[in-house]
C-alpha positions in Angstrom: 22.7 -139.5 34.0 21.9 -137.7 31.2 19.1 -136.9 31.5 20.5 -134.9 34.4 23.2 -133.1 31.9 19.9 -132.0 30.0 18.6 -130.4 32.8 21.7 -128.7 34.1 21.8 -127.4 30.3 18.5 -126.0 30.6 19.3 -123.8 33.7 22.5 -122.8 32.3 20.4 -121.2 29.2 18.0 -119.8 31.5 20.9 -118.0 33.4 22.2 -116.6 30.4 19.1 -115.1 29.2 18.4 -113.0 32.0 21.2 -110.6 30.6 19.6 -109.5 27.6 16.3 -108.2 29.4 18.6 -106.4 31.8 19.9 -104.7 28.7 16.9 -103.8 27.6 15.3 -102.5 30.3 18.4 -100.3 31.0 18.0 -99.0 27.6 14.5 -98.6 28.0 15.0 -96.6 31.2 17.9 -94.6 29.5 15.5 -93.5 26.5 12.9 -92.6 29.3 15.6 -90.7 31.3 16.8 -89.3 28.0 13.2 -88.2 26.6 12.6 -86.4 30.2 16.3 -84.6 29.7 15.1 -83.9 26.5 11.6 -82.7 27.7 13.3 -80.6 30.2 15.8 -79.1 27.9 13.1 -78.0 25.3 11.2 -76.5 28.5 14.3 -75.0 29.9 14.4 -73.5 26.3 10.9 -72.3 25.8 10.9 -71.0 29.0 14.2 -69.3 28.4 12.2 -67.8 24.8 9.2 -67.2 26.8 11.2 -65.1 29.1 12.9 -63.0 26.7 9.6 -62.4 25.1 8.5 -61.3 28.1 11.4 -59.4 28.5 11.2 -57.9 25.2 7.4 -57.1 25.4 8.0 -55.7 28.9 10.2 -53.4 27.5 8.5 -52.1 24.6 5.2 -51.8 27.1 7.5 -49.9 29.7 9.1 -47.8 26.1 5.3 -47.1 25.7 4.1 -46.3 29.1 7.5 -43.5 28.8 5.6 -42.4 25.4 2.1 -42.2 27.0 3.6 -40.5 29.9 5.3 -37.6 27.8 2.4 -37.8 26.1 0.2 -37.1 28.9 2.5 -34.2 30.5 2.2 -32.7 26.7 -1.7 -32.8 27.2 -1.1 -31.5 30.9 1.1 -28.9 29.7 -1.2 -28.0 26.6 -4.3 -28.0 29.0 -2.8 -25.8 31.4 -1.8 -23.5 28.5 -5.7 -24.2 27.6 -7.0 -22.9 31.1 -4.8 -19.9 30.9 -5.8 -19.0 27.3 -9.5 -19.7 28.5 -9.3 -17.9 32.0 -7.4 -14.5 29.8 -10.9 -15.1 27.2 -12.9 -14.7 30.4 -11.1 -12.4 31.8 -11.2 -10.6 27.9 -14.5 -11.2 27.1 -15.6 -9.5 30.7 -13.6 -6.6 30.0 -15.3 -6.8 26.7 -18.6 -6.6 28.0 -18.0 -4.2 30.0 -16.4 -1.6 27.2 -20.3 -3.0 25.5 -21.9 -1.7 28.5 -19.8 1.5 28.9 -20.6 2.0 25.0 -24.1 1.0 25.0 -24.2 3.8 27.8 -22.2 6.1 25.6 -24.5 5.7 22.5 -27.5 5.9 24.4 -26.5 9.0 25.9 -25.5 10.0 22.5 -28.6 8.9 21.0 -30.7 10.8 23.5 -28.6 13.7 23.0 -28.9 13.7 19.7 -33.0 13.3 19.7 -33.2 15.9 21.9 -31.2 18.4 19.7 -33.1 17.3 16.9 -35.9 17.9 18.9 -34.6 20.8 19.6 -34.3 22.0 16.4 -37.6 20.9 15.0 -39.2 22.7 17.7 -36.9 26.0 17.2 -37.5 28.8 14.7 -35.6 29.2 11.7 -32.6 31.4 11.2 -32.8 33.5 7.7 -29.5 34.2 6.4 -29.0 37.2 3.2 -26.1 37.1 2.1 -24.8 40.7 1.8 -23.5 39.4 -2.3 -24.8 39.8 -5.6 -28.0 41.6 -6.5 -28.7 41.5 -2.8 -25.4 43.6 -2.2 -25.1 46.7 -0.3 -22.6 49.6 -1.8 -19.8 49.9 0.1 -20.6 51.9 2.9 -24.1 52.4 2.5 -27.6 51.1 4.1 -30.0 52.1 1.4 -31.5 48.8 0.6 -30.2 46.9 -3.2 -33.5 47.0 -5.1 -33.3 43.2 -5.7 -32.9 42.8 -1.9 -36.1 45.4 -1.4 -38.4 42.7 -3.4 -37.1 39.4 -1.9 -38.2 41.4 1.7 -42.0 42.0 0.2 -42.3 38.9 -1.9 -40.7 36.2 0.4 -39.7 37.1 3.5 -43.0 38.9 5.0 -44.1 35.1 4.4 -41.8 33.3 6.1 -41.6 35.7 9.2 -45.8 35.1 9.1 -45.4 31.5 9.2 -43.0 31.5 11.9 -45.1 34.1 13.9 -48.7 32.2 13.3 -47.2 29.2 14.8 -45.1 31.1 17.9 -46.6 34.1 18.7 -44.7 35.4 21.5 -41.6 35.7 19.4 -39.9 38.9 18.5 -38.1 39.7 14.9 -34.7 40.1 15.3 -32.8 42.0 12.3 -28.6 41.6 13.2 -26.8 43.4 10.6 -22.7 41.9 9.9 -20.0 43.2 7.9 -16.5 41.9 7.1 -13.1 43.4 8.8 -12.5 46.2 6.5 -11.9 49.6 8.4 -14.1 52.4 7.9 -11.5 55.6 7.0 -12.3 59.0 6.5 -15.7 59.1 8.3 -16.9 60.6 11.1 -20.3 59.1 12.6 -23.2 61.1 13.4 -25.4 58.3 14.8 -25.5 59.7 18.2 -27.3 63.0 16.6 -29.6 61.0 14.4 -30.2 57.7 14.4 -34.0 58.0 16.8 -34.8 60.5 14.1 -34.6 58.0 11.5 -35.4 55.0 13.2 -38.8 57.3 13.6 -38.9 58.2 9.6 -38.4 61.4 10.4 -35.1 61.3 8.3 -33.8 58.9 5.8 -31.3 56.5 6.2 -29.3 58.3 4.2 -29.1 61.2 6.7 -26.7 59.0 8.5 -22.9 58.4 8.4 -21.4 55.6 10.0 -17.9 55.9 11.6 -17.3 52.3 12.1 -18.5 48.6 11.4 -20.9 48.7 14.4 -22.5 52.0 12.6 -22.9 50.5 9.7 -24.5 46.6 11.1 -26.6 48.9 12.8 -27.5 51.1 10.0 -28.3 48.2 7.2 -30.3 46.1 10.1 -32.3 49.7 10.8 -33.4 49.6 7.7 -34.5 46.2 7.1 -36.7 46.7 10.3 -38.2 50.0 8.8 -38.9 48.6 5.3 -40.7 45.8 7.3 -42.6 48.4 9.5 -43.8 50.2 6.3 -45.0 47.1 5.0 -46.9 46.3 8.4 -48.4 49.4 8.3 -49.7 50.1 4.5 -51.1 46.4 4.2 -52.0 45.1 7.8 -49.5 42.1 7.6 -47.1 41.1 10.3 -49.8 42.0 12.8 -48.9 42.3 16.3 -44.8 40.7 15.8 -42.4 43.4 17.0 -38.7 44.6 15.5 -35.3 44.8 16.5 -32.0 45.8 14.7 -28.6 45.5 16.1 -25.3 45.2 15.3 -22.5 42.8 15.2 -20.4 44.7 13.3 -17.5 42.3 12.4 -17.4 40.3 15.5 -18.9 36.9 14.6 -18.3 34.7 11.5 -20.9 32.7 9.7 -20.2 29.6 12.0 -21.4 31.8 14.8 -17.5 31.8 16.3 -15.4 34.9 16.3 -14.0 35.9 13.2 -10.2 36.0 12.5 -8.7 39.5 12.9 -9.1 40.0 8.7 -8.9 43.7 7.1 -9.8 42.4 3.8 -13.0 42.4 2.1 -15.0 39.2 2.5 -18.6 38.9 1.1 -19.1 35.5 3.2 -19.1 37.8 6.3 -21.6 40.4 5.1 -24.7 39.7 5.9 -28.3 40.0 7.5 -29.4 37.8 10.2 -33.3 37.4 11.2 -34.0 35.6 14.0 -36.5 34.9 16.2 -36.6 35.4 20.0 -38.9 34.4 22.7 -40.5 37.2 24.6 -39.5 36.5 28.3 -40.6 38.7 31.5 -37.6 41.0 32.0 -35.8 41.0 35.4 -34.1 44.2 36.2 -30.7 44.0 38.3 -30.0 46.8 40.1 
């Protein structure tokens, strides 16, 4: 009997011990349930973080793209401006080479012109100029030759006209006597009477009277031309070059335009002129 009261003891404890291992596992499984809610709420959260980061980075990356794209329509815009600055430099730079060409042309044709005038004027005789001034002055209206003037005629110029004669021998001396714009008064010319008589030597130049500015050109060259002719004839120089005078009274100035209409007297405009002129074959026109 009693050991049956033991027994029925012993179940009773095991009964009630069943209780606290049900607590425990409850708790056990409430941790668990809690560490997952836990677990989930720290994902939720990172996730949440990771999405605004995203978010954040998405918009500094789309705040970039904006920059790179302005940036890129500056480079279009500044490459555009580019091609058209390049295309107007072709476009300059042909126009360029063409104002080279059409200058090269121009200085060539310069060039050659200039060569052949130089040419030109190597090849051409010389022009001697006396200046009707100083010791080689004529008095007013007279052709008698200065004495200075008579001596520069023997002493240099019979050289140079021999010179230019040995080398072109089919030239002929040209005397061309020019005054200044002052008007002859009082005068009365007898050139028509006399001047073959003392282009001949049958007269002296003094025999003659000149009326006007032509006479007296015409008068002074004369005389050169006879002084010269003497001079061929007493020593056997100038051989074989023929003499002309003429006159261009007051019509031409030095620079070889026509002079100003000037009355006063003018020593630069007084002058002989020798020149010399190819012989050509004379064509008559009737």
């Amino acid at each position: 009997m009693a050991k049956r009261n033991s027994v029925g003891r012993y179940e009773n404890t095991e009964e009630l011990n069943v209780w606290p291992s049900f607590t425990d596992l409850m708790a056990n499984a409430f941790m668990i349930i809690s560490l997952f809610l836990l677990l989930a709420l720290f994902k939720s959260l990172f996730l949440k973080y990771t999405a605004q980061e995203t978010e954040h980075n998405l918009n500094n990356t789309a705040q970039q793209v904006r920059m790179l794209q302005g940036k890129i329509a500056d480079l279009q815009q500044e490459l555009g401006e580019s091609a058209e600055e390049v295309r107007e430099l072709r476009e300059s730079s042909s126009e360029l080479k063409l104002l080279l060409r059409r200058s090269n042309k121009r200085s060539s044709n310069t060039i050659s012109q200039l060569e052949t005038e130089i040419s030109r004027l190597k090849s051409a005789p010389p022009v001697v100029v006396i200046q009707d001034s100083g010791e080689y002055q004529f008095d007013s209206g007279s052709a008698v030759l200065p004495v200075e003037l008579n001596k520069y005629i023997i002493t240099d110029l019979v050289d140079r006209i021999e010179k230019v004669s040995q080398r072109r021998n089919l030239y002929v001396v040209e005397i061309i006597g020019h005054t200044d714009g002052q008007v002859n008064f009082g005068s009365r010319s007898n050139l028509d009477d006399r001047l073959e008589e003392v282009a001949q030597g049958k007269q002296p130049i003094t025999s003659l009277r000149a009326g006007s500015n032509a006479d007296l050109g015409l008068m002074r060259a004369l005389e050169v031309v006879k002084q010269l002719q003497t001079i061929q004839r007493q020593t056997g120089r100038l051989a074989g070059v023929q003499f002309r005078a003429y006159s261009a009274a007051q019509l031409f100035s030095p620079s070889g335009k026509f002079a100003d209409n000037n009355r006063n007297p003018d020593a630069k405009r007084r002058r002989i002129e020798i020149r010399f002129s190819p012989l050509g074959k004379a064509e008559t026109v009737r």
